[in-house]
Phi, psi and omega in degrees: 000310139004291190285324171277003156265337155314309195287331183283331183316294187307324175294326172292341216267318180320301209295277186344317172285334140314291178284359160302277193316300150333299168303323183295301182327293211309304200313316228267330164310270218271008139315312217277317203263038165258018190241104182328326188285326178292328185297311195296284216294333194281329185315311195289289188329339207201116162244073195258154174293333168330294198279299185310350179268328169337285181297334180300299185350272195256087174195341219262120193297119158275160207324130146294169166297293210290335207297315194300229266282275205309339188274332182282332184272346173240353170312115188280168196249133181217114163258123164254124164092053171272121159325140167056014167234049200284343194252350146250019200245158217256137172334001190227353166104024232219070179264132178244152202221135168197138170331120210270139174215199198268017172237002155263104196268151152314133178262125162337141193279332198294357204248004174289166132011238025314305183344319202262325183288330224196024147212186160230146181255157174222136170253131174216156169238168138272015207257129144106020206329137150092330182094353168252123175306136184230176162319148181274014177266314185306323187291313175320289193309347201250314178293321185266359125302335186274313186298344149248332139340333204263306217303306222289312173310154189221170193267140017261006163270014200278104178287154198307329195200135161209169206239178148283146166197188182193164163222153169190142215244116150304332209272318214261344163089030201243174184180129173233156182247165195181199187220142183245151156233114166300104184215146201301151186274020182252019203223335168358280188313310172283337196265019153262333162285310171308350162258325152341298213294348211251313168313330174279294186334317196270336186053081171246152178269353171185186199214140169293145162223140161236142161219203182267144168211145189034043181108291203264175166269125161248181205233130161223167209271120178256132163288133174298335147267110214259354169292324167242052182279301182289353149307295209231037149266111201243174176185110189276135139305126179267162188224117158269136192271121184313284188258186209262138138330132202269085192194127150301355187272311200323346208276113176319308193290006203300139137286150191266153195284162151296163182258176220264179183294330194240026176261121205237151170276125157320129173290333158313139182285117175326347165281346197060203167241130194290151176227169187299301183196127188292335196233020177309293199225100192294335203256028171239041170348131166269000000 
């Protein structure tokens, strides 16, 4: 075996070095062809599918701000194992929330929770920065960083609780996994910069806050950039949902699909960005 790894070592070393090379070519295209003139010409030169997929690539828009807050505004809640909500949550531990309309009344805040009647919660994730889909091994791996930040909090900033949760659209075919976090409503104020902050970390773009507002629990969409909050800041009155939504993303056991062909690793790291400390100074956000 030895010898026949002696003899093979220059060729692996060739081939590695050819995809070194490749790899540098792929980059410097895809410099070259953010530059319209260069792009024009190559379009004239060459109609191989390679290069036309290239430009669908870097050309394919990421998500706006109005679409990411309507998809977040309509998006239904799935928690799991919430204290103290076992007598309205679905045979498998699953209370579902969904935008109170007109075949959903708002459910009264005394028929909530306490966590919820008599604090505030907040939902966040790490999956997906940003509204662009990544892997499901980045995300896995991104979620269970942010699940040790939550572990991680210390007192006198420490929340009363926190879940597994997820939000996700049948229509729109989509599912993010997460954390609901709890904290008594006299605490408000530092645990809505402190989960900003964690949403900044992750480069997530906003975040759930729910409290009481007239009687009901709303649920509102907080931008992670607070310049487009009275833009793209929305805030739903909720509903609780009897039964399970008839959707596999609804399934606590739900698995995420393999991923698809145009699904790219985040140049961010699944660890987020490191900061000197997430829970130094509650009231200055950086």
């Amino acid at each position: 075996m030895s010898v026949i790894f002696t003899c093979f070592s220059p060729l692996r070393k060739l081939a590695q070095s050819r995809q070194d090379t490749l790899d540098r070519l792929a980059r410097i295209l895809n410099m070259l062809l953010r530059q319209p003139l260069l792009r024009r010409a190559a379009l004239l030169a060459s109609g191989s599918a390679l290069l036309s997929r290239q430009l669908t690539l870097l050309d394919a828009p990421a998500p706006s701000d109005a679409s990411l807050g309507s998809l977040w505004g309509t998006a239904l809640d799935g928690m799991m194992d919430v204290p103290g909500a076992e007598a309205l949550s679905s045979a498998e531990g699953v209370l579902y929330l969904t935008p109170a309309s007109g075949s959903e009344a708002p459910t009264p805040a005394a028929k909530w929770p306490r966590l919820f009647s008599k604090g505030v919660v907040y939902s966040l994730t790490a999956q997906n920065p940003m509204g662009v889909t990544a892997p499901a091994a980045w995300n896995k791996v991104a979620n269970e960083a942010l699940e040790d930040d939550l572990h991680a909090i210390k007192v006198p900033y420490a929340p009363r609780c926190f879940w597994r949760s997820f939000g996700f659209n049948a229509q729109e075919g989509w599912r993010e996994e997460g954390f609901s976090v709890a904290f008594a409503r006299e605490e408000r104020a530092f645990a809505r910069v402190h989960m900003l902050r964690l949403a900044q970390k992750y480069s997530q773009a906003a975040i759930y806050a729910y409290g009481v507002e007239d009687g009901v629990v709303v649920r509102e969409v907080v931008w992670a950039d607070q310049s487009k909050q009275a833009t793209h800041g929305s805030k739903e009155p909720m509903a609780i949902v009897a039964a399970a939504p008839k959707t596999p993303l609804a399934a606590r056991g739900w698995e995420a699909p393999p991923d698809g062909p145009d699904v790219e690793v985040p140049r961010s790291s699944p660890k987020g960005v490191v900061a000197p400390s997430v829970w130094d100074s509650p009231f200055k956000p950086r």
